[in-house]
MIVEX-484622 format. One record per residue: residue number from 0; residue in one letter; x, y, z of N, C-alpha, C in turn. Coordinates in steps of 0.1 Angstrom, whole numbers, plus 5000, padded with zeros to 4 digits. Layout:
BEGIN
REC lumlum badren  nxx  nyy  nzz caxx cayy cazz  cxx  cyy  czz
REC    NUM      a    X    Y    Z    X    Y    Z    X    Y    Z
...
END
This chain:
BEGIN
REC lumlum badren  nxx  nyy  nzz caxx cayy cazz  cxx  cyy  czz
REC      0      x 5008 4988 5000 5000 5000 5000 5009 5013 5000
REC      1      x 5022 5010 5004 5028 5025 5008 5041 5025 4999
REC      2      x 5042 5034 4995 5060 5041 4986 5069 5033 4995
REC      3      x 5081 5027 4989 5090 5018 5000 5101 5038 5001
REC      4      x 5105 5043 5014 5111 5050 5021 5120 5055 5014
REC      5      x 5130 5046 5009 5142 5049 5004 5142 5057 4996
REC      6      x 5134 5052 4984 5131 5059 4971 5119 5073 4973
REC      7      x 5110 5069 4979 5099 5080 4982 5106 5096 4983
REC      8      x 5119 5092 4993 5127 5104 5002 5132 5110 4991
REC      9      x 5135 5104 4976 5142 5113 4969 5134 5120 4961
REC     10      x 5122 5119 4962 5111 5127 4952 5094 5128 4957
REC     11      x 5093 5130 4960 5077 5132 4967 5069 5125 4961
REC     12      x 5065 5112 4962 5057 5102 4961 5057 5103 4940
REC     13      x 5071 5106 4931 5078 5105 4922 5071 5111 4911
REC     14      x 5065 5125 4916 5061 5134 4911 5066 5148 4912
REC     15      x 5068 5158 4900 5074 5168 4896 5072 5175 4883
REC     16      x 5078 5189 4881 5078 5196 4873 5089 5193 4859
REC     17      x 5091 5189 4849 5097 5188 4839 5093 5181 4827
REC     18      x 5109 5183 4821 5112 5177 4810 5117 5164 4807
REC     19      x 5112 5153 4803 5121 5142 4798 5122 5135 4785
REC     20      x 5129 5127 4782 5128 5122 4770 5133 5102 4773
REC     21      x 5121 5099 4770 5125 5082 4767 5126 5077 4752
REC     22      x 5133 5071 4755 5138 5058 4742 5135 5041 4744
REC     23      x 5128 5040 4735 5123 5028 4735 5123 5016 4720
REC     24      x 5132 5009 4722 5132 5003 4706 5125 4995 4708
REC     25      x 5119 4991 4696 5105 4982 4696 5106 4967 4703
REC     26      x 5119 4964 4699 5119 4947 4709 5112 4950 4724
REC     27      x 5119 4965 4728 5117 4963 4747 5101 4967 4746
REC     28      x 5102 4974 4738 5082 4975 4734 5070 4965 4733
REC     29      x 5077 4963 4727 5070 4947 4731 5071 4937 4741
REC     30      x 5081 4937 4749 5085 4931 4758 5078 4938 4772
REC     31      x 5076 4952 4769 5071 4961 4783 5052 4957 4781
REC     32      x 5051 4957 4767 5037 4954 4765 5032 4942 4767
REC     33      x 5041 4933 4767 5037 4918 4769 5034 4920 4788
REC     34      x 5045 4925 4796 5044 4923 4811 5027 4934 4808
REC     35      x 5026 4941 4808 5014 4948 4808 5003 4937 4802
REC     36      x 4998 4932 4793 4990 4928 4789 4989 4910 4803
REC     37      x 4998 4906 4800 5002 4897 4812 5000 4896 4828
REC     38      x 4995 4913 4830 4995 4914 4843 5004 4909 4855
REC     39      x 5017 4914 4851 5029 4909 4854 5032 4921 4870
REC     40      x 5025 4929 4871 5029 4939 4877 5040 4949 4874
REC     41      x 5043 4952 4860 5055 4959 4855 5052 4974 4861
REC     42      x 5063 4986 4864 5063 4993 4868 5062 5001 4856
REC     43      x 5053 4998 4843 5054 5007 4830 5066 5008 4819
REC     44      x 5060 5019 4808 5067 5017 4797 5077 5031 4800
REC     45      x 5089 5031 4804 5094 5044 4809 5108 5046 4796
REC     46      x 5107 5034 4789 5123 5032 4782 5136 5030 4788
REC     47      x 5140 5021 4775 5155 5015 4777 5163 5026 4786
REC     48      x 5165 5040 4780 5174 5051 4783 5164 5060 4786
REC     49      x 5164 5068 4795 5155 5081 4800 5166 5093 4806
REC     50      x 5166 5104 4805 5169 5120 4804 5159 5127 4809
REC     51      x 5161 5132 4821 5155 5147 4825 5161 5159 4831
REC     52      x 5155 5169 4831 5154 5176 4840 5145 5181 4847
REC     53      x 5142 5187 4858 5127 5190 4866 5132 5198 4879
REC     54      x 5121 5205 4884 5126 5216 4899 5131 5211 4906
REC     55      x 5126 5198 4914 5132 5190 4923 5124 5191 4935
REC     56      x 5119 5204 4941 5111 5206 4949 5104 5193 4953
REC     57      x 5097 5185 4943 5086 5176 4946 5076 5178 4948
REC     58      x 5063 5167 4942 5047 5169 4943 5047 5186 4939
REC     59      x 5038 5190 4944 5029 5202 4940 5036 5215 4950
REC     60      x 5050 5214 4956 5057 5226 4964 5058 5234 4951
REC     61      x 5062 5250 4960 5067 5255 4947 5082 5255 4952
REC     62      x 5087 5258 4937 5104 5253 4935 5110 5269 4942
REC     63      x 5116 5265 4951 5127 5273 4960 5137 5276 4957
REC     64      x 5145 5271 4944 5156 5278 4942 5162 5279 4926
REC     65      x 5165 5283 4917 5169 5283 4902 5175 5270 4900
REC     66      x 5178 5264 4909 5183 5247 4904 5178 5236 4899
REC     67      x 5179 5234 4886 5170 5224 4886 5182 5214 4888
REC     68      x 5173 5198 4892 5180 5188 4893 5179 5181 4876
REC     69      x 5191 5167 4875 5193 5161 4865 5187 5147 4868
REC     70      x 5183 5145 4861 5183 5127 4861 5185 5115 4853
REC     71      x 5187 5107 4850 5187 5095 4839 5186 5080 4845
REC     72      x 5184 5074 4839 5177 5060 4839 5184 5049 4829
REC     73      x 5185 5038 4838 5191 5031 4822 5185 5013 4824
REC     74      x 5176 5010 4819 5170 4997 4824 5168 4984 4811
REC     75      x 5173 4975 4816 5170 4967 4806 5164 4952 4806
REC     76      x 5150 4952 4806 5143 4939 4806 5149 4925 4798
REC     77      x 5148 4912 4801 5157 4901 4795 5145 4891 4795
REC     78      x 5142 4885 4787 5138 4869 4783 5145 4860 4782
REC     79      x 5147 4852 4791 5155 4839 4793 5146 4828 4780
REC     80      x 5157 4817 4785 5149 4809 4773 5138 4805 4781
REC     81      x 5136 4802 4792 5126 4792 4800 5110 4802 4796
REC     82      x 5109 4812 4792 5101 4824 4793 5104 4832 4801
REC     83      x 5111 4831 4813 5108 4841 4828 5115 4854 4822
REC     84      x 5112 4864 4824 5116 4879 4826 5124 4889 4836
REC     85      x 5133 4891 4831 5140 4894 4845 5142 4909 4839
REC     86      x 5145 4922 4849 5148 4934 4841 5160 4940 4856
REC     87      x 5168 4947 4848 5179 4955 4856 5180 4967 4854
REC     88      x 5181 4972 4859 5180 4989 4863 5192 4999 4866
REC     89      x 5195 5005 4866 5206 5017 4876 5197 5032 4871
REC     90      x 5200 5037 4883 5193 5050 4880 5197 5064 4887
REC     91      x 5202 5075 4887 5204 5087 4894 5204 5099 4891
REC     92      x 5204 5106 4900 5204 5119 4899 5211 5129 4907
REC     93      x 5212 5143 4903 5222 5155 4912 5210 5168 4913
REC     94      x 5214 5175 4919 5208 5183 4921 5212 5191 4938
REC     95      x 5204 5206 4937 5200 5215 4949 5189 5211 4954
REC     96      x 5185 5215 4967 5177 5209 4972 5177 5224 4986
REC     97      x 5163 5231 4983 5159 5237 5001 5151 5231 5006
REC     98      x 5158 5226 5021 5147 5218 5031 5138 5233 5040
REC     99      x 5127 5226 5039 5116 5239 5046 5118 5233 5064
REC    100      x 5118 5243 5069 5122 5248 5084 5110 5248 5093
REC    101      x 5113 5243 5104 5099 5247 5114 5109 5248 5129
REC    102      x 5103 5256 5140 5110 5254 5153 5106 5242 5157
REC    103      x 5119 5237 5163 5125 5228 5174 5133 5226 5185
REC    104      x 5129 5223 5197 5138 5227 5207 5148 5215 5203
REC    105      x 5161 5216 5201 5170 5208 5199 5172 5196 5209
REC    106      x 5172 5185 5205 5173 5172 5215 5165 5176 5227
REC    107      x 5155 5179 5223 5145 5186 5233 5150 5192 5245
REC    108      x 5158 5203 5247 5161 5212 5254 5159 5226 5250
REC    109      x 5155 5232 5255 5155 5248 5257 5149 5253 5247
REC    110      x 5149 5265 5245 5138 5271 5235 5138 5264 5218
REC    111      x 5127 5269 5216 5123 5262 5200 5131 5269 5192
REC    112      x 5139 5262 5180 5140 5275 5172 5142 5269 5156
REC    113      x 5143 5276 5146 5145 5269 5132 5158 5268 5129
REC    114      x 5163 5252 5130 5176 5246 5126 5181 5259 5106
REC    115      x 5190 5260 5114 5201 5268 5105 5203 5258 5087
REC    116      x 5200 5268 5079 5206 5262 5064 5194 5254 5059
REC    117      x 5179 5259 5062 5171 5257 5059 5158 5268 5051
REC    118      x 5151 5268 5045 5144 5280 5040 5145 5291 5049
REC    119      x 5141 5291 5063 5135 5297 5066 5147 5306 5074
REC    120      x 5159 5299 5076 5171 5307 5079 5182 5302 5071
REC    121      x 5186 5304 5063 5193 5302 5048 5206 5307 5051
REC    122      x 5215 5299 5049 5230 5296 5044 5234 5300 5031
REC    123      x 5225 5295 5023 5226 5296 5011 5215 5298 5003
REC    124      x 5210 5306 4996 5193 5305 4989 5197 5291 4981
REC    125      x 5206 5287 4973 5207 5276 4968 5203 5264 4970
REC    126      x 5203 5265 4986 5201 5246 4990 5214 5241 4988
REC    127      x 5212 5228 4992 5221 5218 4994 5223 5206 4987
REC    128      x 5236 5205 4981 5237 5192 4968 5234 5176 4973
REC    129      x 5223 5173 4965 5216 5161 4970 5218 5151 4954
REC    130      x 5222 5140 4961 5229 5129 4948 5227 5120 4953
REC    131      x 5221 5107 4940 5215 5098 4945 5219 5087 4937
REC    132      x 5219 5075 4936 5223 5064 4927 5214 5052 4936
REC    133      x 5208 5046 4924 5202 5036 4929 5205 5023 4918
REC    134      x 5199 5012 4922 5200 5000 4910 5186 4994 4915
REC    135      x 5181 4984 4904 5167 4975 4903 5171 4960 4903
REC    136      x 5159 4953 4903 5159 4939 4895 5151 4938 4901
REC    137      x 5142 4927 4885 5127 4925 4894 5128 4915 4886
REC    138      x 5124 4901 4886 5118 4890 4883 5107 4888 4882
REC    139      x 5102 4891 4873 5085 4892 4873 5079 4877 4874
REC    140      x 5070 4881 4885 5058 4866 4888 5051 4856 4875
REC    141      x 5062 4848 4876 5055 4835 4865 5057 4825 4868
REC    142      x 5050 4819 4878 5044 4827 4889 5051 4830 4901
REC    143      x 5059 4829 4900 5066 4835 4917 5075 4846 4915
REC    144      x 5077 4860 4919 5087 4868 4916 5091 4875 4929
REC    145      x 5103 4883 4926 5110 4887 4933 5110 4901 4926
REC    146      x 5113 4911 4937 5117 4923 4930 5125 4935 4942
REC    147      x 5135 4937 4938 5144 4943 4950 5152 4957 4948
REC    148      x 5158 4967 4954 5165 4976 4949 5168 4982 4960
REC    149      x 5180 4994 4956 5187 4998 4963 5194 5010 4962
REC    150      x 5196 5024 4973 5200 5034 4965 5214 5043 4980
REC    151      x 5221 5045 4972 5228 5052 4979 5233 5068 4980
REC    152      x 5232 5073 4986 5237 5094 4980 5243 5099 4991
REC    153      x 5244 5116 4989 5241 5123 5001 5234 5129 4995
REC    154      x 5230 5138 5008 5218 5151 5009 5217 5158 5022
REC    155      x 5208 5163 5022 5205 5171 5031 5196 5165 5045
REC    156      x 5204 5169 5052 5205 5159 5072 5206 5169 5079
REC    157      x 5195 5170 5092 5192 5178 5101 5207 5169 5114
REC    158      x 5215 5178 5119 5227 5173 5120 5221 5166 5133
REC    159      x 5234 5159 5143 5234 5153 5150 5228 5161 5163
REC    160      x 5235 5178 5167 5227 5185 5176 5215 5191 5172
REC    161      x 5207 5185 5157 5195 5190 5154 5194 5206 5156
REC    162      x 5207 5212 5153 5208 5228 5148 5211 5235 5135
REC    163      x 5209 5219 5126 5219 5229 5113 5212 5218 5106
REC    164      x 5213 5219 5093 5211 5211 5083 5228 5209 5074
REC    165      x 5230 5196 5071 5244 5196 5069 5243 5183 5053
REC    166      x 5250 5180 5048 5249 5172 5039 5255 5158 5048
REC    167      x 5246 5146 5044 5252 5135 5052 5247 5125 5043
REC    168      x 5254 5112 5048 5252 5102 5038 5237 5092 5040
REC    169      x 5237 5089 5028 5223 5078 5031 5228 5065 5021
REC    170      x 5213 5058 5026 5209 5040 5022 5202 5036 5024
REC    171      x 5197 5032 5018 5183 5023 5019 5176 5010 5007
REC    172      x 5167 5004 5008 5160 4999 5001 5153 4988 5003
REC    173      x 5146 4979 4995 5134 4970 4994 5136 4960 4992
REC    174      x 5132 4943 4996 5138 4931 4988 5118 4933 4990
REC    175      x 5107 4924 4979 5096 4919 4984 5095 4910 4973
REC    176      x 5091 4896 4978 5084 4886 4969 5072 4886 4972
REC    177      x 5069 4878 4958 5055 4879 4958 5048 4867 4944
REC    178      x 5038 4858 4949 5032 4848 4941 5019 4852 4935
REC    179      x 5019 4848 4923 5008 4847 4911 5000 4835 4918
REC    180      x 4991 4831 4918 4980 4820 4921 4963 4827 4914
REC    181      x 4964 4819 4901 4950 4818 4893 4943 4811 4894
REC    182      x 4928 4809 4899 4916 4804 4899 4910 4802 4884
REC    183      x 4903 4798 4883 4893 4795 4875 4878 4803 4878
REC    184      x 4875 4802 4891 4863 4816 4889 4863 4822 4898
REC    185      x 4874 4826 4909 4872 4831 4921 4884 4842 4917
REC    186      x 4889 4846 4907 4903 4855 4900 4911 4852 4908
REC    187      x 4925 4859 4912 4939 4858 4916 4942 4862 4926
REC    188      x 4951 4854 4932 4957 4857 4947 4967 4860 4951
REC    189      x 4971 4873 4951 4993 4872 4953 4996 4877 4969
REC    190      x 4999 4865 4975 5002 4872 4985 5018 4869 4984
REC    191      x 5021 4880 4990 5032 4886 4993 5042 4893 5007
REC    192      x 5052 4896 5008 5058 4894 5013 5072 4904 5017
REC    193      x 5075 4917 5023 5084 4930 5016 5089 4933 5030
REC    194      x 5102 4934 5028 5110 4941 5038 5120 4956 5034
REC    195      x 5119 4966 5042 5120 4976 5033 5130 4985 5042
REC    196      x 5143 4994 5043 5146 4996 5053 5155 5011 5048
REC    197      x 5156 5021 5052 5161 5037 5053 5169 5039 5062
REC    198      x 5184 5049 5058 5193 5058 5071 5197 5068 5062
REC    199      x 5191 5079 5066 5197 5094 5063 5187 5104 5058
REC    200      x 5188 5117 5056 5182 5125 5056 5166 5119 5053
REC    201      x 5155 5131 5055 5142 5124 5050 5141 5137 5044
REC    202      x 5144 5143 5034 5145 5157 5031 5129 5164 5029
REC    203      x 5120 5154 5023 5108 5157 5023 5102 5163 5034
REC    204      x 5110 5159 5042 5100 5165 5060 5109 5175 5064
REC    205      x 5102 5184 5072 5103 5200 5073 5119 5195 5083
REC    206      x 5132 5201 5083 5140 5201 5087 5150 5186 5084
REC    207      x 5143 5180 5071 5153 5170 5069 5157 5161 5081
REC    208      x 5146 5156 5088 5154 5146 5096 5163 5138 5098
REC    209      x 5172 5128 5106 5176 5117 5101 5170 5109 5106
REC    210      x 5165 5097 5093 5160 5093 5097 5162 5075 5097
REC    211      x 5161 5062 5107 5161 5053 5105 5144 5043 5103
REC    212      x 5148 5037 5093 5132 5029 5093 5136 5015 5090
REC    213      x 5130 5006 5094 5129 4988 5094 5117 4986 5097
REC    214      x 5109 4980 5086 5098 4972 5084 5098 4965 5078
REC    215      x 5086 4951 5079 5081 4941 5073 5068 4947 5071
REC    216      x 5061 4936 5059 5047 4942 5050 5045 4924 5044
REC    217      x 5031 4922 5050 5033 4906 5049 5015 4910 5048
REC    218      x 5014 4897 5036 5003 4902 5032 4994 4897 5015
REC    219      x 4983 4898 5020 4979 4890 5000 4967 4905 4993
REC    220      x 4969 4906 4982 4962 4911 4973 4953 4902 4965
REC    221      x 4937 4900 4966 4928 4895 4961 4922 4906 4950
REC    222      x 4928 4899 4935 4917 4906 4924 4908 4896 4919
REC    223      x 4897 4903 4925 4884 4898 4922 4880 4896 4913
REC    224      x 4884 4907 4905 4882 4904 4890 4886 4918 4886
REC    225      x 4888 4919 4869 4896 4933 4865 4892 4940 4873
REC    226      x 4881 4947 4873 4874 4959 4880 4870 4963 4897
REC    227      x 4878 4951 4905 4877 4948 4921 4888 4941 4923
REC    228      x 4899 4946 4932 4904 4947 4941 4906 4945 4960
REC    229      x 4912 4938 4966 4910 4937 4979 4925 4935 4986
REC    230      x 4932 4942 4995 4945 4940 5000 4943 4940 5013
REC    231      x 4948 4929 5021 4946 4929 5029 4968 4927 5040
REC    232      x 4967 4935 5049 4983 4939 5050 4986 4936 5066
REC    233      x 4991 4934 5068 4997 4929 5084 5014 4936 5084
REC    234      x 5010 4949 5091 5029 4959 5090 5034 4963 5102
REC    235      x 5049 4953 5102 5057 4957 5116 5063 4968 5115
REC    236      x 5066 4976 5122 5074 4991 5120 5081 4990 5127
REC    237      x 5095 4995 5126 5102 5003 5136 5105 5019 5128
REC    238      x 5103 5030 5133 5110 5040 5119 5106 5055 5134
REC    239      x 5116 5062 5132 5117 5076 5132 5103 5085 5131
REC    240      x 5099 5090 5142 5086 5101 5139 5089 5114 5127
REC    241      x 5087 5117 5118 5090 5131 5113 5083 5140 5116
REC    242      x 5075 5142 5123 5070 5154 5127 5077 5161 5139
REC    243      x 5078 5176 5134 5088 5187 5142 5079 5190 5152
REC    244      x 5082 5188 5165 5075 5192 5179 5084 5205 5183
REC    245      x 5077 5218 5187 5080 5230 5194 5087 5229 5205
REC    246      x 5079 5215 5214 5085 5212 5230 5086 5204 5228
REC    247      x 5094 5192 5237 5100 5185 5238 5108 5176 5228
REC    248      x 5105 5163 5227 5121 5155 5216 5113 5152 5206
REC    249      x 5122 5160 5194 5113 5161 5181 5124 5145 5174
REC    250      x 5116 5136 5167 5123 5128 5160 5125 5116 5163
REC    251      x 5117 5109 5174 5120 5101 5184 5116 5086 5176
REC    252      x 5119 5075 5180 5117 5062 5174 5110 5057 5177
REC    253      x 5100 5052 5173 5089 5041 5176 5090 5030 5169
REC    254      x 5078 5023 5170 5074 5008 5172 5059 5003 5168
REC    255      x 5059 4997 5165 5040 4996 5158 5040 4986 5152
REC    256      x 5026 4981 5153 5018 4968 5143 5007 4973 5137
REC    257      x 5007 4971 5127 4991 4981 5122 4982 4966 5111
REC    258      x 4975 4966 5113 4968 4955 5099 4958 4965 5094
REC    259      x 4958 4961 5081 4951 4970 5070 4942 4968 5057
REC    260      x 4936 4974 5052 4926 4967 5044 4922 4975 5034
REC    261      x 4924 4973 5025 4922 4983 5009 4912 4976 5000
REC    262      x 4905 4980 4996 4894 4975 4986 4893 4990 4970
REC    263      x 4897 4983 4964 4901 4994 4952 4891 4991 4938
REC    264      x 4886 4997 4933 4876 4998 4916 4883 5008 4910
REC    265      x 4888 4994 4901 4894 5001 4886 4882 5006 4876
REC    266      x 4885 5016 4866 4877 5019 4861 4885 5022 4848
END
């Protein structure tokens, strides 16, 4: 149900302002069309080689500084002889980045105030150089798959005395399998199976926290048929609060079990 952390943190739920350009030669075109038509769960037709540029801000912010960020992509889907599908990935980007500010009493002591080198008390109107590299591989379900990734950078980290915003390093990412099982009149069942895990900045959240996250996501998706949907999710957490508290300890670590339940109509 949710964006895996890692990747989420470098772009706001992987939506923005720009320009890009994909390439796609017709073999992978047909190969990206077959997972589509196959209901393979492919993540789309995005092309072999991809080029952008875009604000970087993320989702619907407005862009805070003349920088735009760069990006590129380079992925390539494979047919073994058996049929199975396997695809590999690498993917990154550079860019400025302003983290937005709010008061915090530091390590929850003493007055509130807005950590330094952030919008709202600025170092630099520029922002702070945020770089990222990630890799893929997904084995798409026929019927059993795997799909995993991984990304490493720096960026922008509310420091250790939670008074400054500083560039620090990050890592993170996803292993989750997951099984195809077809009926005959009752449609398809995949349940699945995802461990997902983050260290370093969360720049999306007001003062760039740092942040640590470890969870499991265990769990089946019933499609009823094209048009109905049902997920049903059992999620351990351990992860970082990001919300900025005035008084006391902003950032603190928790713990949770949540079960959950999605019922979705395609249209």
């Amino acid at each position: 149900m949710d964006r895996a952390d890692a990747f989420n943190s470098a772009a706001r739920n992987e939506r923005d302002l720009g320009l890009f350009y994909y390439w796609t030669p017709q073999w992978a075109q047909d190969t990206f069309k077959y997972i589509q038509d196959e209901n393979l769960k492919g993540s789309g037709n995005y092309g072999i080689f991809g080029f952008g540029a875009y604000n970087g801000q993320g989702g619907s912010l407005r862009e805070l500084n003349d920088e735009l960020h760069l990006i590129s992509r380079l992925t390539l889907p494979v047919t073994m002889s058996s049929g199975q599908i396997v695809e590999f990935g690498v993917q990154g980007y550079t860019g400025r980045y302003v983290v937005n500010g709010a008061a915090i009493a530091p390590l929850g002591v003493g007055p509130a105030v807005v950590p330094l080198n952030t919008r709202n008390r600025p170092v630099s109107d520029e922002g702070l150089l945020d770089q990222r590299l990630g890799w893929t591989f997904v084995y798409y379900p026929q019927p059993f798959g795997l799909f995993a990734e991984h990304t490493i950078g720096r960026g922008p980290e509310l420091n250790a005395a939670q008074t400054e915003i500083i560039r620090g390093s990050l890592h993170g990412g996803q292993v989750m399998a997951n099984y195809r099982y077809e009926t005959a009149c009752h449609g398809e069942f995949w349940p699945f199976a995802r461990w997902q895990y983050y260290q370093g900045g969360y720049k999306n959240a007001v003062n760039s926290p740092y942040s640590t996250i470890d969870e499991w996501s265990l769990g089946v998706e019933w499609q009823i048929r094209k048009e109905m949907e049902l997920v049903c999710e059992y999620l351990i957490t351990d992860r970082t609060n990001l919300q900025a508290l005035s008084s006391g300890q902003s950032y603190e670590q928790f713990e949770g079990d949540v079960l959950r339940f999605q019922f979705q109509l395609n249209y």
